[in-house]
C-alpha positions as CSV (number, residue, x, y, z in Angstrom):
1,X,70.9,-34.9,-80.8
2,X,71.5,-38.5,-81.8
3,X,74.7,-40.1,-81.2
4,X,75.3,-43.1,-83.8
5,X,79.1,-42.8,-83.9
6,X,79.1,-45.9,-81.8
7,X,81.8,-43.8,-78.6
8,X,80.8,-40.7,-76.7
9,X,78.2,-39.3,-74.8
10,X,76.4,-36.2,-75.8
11,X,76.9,-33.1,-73.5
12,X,74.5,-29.9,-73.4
13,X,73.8,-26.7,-71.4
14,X,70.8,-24.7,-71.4
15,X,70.2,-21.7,-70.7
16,X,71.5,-21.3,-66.9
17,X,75.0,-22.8,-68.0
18,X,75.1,-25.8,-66.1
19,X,76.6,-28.6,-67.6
20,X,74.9,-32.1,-68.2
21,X,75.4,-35.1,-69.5
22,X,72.5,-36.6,-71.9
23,X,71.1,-39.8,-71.2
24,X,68.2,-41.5,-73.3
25,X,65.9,-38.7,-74.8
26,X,64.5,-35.2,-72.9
27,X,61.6,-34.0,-73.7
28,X,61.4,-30.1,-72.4
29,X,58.1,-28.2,-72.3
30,X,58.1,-24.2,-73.3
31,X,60.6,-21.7,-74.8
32,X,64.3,-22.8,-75.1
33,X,66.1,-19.7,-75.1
34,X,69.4,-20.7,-75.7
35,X,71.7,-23.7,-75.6
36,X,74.8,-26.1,-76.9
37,X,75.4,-29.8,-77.2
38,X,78.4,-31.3,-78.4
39,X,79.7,-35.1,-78.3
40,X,82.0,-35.8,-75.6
41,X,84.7,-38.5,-75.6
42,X,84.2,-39.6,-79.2
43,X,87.1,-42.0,-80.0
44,X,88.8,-40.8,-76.6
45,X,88.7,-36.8,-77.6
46,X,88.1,-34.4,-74.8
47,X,85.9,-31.5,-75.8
48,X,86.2,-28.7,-73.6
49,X,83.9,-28.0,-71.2
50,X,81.6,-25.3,-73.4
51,X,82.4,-27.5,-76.6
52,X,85.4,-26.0,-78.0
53,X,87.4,-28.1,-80.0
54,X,84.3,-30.2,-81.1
55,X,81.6,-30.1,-83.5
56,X,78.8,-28.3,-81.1
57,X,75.4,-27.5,-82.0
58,X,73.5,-24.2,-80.9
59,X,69.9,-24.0,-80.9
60,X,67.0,-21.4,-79.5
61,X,63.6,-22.9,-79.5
62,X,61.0,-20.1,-79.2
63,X,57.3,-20.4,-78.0
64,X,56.3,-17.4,-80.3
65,X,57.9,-19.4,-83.7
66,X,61.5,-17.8,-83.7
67,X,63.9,-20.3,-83.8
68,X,67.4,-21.2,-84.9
69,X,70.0,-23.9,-85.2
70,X,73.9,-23.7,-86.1
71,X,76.1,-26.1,-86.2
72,X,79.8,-24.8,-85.1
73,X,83.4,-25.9,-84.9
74,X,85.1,-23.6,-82.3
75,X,89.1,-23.9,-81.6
76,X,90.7,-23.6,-78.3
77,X,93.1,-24.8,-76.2
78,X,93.4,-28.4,-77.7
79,X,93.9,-27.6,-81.2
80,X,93.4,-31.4,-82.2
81,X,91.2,-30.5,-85.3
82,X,92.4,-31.2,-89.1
83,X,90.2,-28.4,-91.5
């Protein structure tokens, strides 16, 4: 994930759950089997911490050529979306 909105850092977990924050570009070797990233703290909005109430995209990148990508909009607690 690419952030050009110019605020905002881009926030993922993988698999285990654990929460980072993305710096620079990752390169990961092997099977993904699942994960999220989202963009925290664009123009001062608070996500929450599994990236409800953002745009958040989940991915699984398989070794054995099954993969898939959704992009999402999830609503919880801080309801701060306009659909």
């Amino acid at each position: 994930m690419v952030n050009n909105c110019g605020s905002g850092h881009v926030e993922y977990k993988f698999g285990s759950g654990e929460l980072k924050t993305l710096s620079g570009s990752v390169t990961l070797s092997g099977s993904l089997p699942s994960g999220n990233m989202w963009l925290q703290d664009y123009d001062g909005h608070k996500c929450g911490p599994d990236g409800t109430d953002c745009g958040m995209v989940e991915f699984t990148l398989g070794d054995n050529g099954h993969n898939a990508i959704n992009y999402s909009v999830l609503m919880g607690n801080n309801g701060n979306h306009v659909l």
